[in-house]
Wavefront OBJ file of the C-alpha trace (Angstrom):
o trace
v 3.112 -15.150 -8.215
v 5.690 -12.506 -8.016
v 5.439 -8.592 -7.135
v 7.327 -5.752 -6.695
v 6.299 -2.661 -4.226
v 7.646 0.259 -5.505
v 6.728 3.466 -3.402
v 7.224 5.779 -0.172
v 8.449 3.941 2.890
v 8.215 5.153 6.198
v 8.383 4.837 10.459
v 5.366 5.098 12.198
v 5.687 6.756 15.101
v 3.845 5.940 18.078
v 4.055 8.768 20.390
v 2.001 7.144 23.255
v 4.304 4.133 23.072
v 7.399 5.967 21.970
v 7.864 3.257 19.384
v 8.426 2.904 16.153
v 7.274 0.461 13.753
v 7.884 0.287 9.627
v 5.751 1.099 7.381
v 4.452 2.664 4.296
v 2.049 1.450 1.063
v 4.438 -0.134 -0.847
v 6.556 -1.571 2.058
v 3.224 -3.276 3.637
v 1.903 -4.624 0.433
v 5.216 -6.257 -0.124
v 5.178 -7.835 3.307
v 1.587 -8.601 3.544
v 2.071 -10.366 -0.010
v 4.963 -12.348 0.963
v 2.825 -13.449 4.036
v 0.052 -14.502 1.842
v 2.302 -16.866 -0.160
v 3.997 -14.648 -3.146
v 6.870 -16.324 -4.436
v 8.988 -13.454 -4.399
v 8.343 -9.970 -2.839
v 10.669 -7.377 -3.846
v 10.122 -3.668 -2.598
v 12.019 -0.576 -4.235
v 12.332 3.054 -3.194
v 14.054 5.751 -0.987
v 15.318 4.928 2.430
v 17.439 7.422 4.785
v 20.451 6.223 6.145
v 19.244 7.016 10.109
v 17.974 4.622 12.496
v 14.849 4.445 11.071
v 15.635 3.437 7.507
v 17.970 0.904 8.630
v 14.901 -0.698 11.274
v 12.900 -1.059 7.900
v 15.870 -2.639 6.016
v 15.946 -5.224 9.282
v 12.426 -5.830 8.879
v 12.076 -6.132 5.795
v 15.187 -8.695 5.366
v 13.540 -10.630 8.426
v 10.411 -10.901 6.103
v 12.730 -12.266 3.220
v 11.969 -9.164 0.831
v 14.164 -8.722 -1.956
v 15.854 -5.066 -1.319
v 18.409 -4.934 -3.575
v 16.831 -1.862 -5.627
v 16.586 0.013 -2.732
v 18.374 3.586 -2.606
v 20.158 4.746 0.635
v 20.222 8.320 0.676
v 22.147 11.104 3.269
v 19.005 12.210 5.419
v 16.205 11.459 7.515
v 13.824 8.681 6.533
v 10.161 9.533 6.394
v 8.256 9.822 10.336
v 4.420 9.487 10.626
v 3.370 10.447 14.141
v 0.806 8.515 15.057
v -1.968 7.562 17.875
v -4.864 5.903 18.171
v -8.171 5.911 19.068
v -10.088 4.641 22.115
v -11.476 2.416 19.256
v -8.028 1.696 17.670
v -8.223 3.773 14.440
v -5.325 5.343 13.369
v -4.743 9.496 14.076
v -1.802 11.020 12.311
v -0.356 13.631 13.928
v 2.460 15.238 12.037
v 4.754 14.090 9.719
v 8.582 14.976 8.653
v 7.081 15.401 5.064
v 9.723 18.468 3.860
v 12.580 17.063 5.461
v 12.387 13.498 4.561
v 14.973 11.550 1.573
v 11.788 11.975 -0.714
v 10.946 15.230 -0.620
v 15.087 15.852 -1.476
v 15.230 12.953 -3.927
v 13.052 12.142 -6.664
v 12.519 7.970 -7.454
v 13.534 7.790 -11.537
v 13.061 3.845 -12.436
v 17.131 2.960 -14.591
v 17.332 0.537 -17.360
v 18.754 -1.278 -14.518
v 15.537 -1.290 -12.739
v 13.407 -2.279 -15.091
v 15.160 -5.135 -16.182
v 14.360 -6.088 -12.583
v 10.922 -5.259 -12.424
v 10.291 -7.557 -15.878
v 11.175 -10.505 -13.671
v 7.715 -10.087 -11.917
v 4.567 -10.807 -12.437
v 2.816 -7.580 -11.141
v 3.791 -4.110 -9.915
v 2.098 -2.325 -6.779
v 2.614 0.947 -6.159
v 0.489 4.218 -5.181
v -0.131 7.784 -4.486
v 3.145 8.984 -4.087
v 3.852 12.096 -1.201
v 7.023 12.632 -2.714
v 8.661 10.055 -4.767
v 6.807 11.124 -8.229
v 6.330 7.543 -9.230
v 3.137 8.536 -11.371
v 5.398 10.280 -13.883
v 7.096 6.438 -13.861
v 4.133 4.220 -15.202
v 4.568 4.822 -18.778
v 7.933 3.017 -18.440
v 6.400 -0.159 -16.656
v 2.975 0.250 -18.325
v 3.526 -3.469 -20.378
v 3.196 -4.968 -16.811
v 0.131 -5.616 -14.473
v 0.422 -2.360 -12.470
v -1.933 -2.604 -9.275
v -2.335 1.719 -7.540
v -3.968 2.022 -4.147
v -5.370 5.585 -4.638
v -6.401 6.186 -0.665
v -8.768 8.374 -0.096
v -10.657 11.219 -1.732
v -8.347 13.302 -0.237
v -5.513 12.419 -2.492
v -6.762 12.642 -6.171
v -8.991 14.412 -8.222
v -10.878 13.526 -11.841
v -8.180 14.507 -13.327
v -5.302 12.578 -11.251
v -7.763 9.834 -12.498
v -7.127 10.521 -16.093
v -3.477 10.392 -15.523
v -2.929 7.257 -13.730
v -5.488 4.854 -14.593
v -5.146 4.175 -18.394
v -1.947 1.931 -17.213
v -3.365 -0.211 -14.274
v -5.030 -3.518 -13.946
v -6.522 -2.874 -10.978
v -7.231 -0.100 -8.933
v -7.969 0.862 -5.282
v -9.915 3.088 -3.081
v -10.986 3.887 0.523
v -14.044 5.388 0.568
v -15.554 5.122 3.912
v -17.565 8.589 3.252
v -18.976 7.418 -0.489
v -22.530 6.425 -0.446
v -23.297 3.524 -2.799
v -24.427 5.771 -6.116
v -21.218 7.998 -5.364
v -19.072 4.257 -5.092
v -20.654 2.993 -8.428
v -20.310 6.688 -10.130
v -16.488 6.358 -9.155
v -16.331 2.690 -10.566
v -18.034 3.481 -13.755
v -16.012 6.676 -14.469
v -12.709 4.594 -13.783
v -13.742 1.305 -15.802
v -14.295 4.289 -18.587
v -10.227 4.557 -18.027
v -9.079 1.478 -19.068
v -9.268 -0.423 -15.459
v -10.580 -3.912 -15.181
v -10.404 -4.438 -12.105
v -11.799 -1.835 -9.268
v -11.827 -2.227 -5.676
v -13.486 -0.073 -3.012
v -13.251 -0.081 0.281
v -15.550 1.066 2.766
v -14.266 0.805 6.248
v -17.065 -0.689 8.381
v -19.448 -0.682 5.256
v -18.975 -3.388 2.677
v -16.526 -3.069 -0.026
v -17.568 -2.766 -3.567
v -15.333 -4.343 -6.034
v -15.785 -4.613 -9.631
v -14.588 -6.765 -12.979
v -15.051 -5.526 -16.250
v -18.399 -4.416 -14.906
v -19.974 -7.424 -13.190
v -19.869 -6.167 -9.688
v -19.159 -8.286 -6.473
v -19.650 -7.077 -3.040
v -18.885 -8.770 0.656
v -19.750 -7.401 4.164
v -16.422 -6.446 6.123
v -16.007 -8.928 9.074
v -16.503 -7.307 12.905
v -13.840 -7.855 14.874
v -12.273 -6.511 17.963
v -9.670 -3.804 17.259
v -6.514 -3.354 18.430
v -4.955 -0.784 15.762
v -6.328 -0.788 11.838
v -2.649 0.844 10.714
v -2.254 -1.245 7.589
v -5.379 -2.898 7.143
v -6.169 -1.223 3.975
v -2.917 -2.429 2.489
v -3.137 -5.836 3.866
v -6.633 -6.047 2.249
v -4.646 -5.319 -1.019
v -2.135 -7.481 -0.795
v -4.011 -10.648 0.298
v -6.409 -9.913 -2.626
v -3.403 -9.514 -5.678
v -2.051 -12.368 -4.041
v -4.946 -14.669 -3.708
v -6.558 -13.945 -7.356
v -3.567 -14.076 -9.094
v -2.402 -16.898 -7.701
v -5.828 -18.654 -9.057
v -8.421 -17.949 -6.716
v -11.561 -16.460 -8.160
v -12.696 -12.900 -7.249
v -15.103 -14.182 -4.200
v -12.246 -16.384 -2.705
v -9.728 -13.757 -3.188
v -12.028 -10.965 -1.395
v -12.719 -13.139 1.176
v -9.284 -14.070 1.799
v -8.498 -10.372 1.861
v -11.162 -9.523 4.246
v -9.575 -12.530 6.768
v -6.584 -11.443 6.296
v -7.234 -7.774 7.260
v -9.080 -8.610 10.437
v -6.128 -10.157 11.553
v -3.698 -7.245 10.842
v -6.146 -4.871 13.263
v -5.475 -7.441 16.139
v -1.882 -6.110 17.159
v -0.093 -3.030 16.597
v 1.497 -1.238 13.747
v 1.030 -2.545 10.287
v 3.053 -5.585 10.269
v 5.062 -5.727 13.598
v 8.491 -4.999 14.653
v 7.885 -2.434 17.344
v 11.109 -0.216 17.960
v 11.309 0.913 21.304
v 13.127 4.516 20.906
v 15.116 5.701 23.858
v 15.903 9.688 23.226
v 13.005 10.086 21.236
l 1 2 3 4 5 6 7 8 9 10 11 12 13 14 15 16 17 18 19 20 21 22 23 24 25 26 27 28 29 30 31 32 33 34 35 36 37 38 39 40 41 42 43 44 45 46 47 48 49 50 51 52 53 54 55 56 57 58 59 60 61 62 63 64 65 66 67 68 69 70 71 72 73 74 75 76 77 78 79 80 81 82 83 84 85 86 87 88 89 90 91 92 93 94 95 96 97 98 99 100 101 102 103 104 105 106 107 108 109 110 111 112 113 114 115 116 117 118 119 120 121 122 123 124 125 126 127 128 129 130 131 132 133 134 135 136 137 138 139 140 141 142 143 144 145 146 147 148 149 150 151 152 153 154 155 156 157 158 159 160 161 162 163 164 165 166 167 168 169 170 171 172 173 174 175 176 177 178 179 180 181 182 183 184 185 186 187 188 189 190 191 192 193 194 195 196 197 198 199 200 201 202 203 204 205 206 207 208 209 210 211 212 213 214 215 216 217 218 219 220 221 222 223 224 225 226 227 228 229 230 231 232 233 234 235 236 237 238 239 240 241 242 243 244 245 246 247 248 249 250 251 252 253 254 255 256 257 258 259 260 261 262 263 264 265 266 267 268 269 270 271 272 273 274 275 276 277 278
C-alpha cells in the first residue's frame, strides 16, 4: 500500500518544555502510515524556510518520507502553542495562523504533481487552515481520497456537500455527539457518496461505518502521557491496515493499539526540539 499526505504542516510548540516537535494532519498520517508498514509514504505541502520547517524536513527524512513535492517558501512555518493537561490532553494556545507560508501561499496541485500522486494507491488529506486543498479534489477525485474532517468546529452541512462526493472514506472526532447525533451524521454523509465513515469519540467508542453495516469497538484505557496525534495515528493505522487486507474489525483494532501507544510519549510522533531563544 502506498499514500500520499497532502496538507498543512506545522511545529508544535510546547511552551512548558520550550520544545518543539513536528507536526500537522497530513505530516502525522504520513508518518504514522509509514510506521504501520506502507510501502511508500510521501507527504506534500508548504514548508517555511526557518528552523522549524527545516526540523520537519529532518524528521520527516529520518522517517524515510518521500518529500520531493514539498514547496519551500520565504517565511515562517506554521507554530501551534501548545500545553497540556494534568490529564495529558492537548490545550492550544495560540497559533502564528496569519503569518505563516500558508496563509501567504495557496497549495495548487501541477500536472507535475499529479503525475506523482497517480503513483499511489490512496490520498489523505483534510480540513485545510490555509492551504485551500478542498478546491483541489476534483483534480485527484479518480483516486481513493481519505479527509479527516476534525471536529464540529470545522465544517458545516454544507462543507459536507462540498467535500464528500470525492472521498472513500471519511473522518470525524466527535467526542460531544451522542449516538443518534453520530448515526444522523453517518447517514447524512453515506447520502454523499462515502463508503466508508469513521467516528471517533474520544473516551467513548468509535462508530465506524461501511456502506451502512455499522461496526463499533470500545477505545482502550490507557495511561496518558500527551494524546497530540492520536486522532491521526488512529487514521493512519486504520488506511493502512484495511487496505493492506485486513478486514474492518482487524483494521479498527489495529488502529485503536496503535493510538494508545502514540498517547504514551510526547508530541505526535517524536523528535522533540529543544529551542534555546525561544
Amino acid at each position: 500500500m502506498r499514500i500520499i499526505c497532502i496538507g498543512d504542516a506545522l511545529v508544535d510548540y510546547y511552551s512548558h518544555q520550550g520544545t518543539i516537535y513536528p507536526g500537522g494532519n497530513a505530516v502525522n498520517v504520513a508518518v504514522m502510515a509509514k510506521r504501520n508498514n506502507a510501502e511508500d509514504s510521501a507527504y506534500l505541502g508548504l514548508l517555511g524556510l526557518d528552523k522549524e520547517g527545516n526540523h520537519i524536513i529532518s524528521s520527516l527524512k529520518q522517517e524515510g518520507i518521500c518529500i520531493k513535492r514539498v514547496r519551500r517558501l520565504t517565511g515562517p512555518t506554521g507554530i501551534a502553542e501548545v500545553t497540556l493537561s494534568d490529564e495529558g490532553d492537548r490545550i492550544f494556545v495560540s497559533t502564528n495562523k496569519e503569518q505563516r507560508v500558508q496563509s501567504l501561499a495557496t497549495l495548487r496541485l501541477n500536472q507535475d504533481d499529479l503525475d506523482y500522486i497517480n503513483e499511489f494507491d490512496i490520498v489523505h488529506t483534510c480540513v485545510s487552515i490555509n492551504t485551500g486543498i478542498e478546491s483541489e479534489l476534483p483534480k485527484i477525485a479518480h483516486k481513493k481520497i481519505s479527509f479527516d474532517f476534525s471536529t464540529p468546529d470545522y465544517w458545516t452541512k454544507d462543507y459536507l456537500q462540498d467535500v464528500c462526493p470525492y472521498l472513500t472514506y471519511a473522518f470525524f472526532s466527535c467526542s460531544q455527539f451522542s449516538r443518534d447525533e453520530v448515526f444522523e451524521l453517518i447517514n447524512y454523509v453515506h447520502q454523499l457518496g462515502v463508503p466508508v465513515i469513521g467516528v471517533t469519540r474520544g473516551e467513548k467508542s468509535c462508530i465506524f461505518s461501511k456502506d451502512g453495516q455499522i461496526y463499533e469497538l470500545k477505545s482502550k484505557l490507557v495511561d496518558v502521557v500527551d494524546t497530540m496525534g492520536a486522532g491521526d495515528s488512529f487514521i493512519a493505522a486504520f488506511v493502512t491496515s484495511y487496505l493492506n487486507g485486513e478486514k474492518l474489525e482487524t483494521a479498527l483494532c489495529n488502529a485503536s493499539n496503535f493510538a494508545s501507544n502514540t498517547c504514551s510519549f510526547f508530541g505526535s510522533f517524536g523528535y522533540g526540539l529543544k529551542l534555546v531563544n525561544k
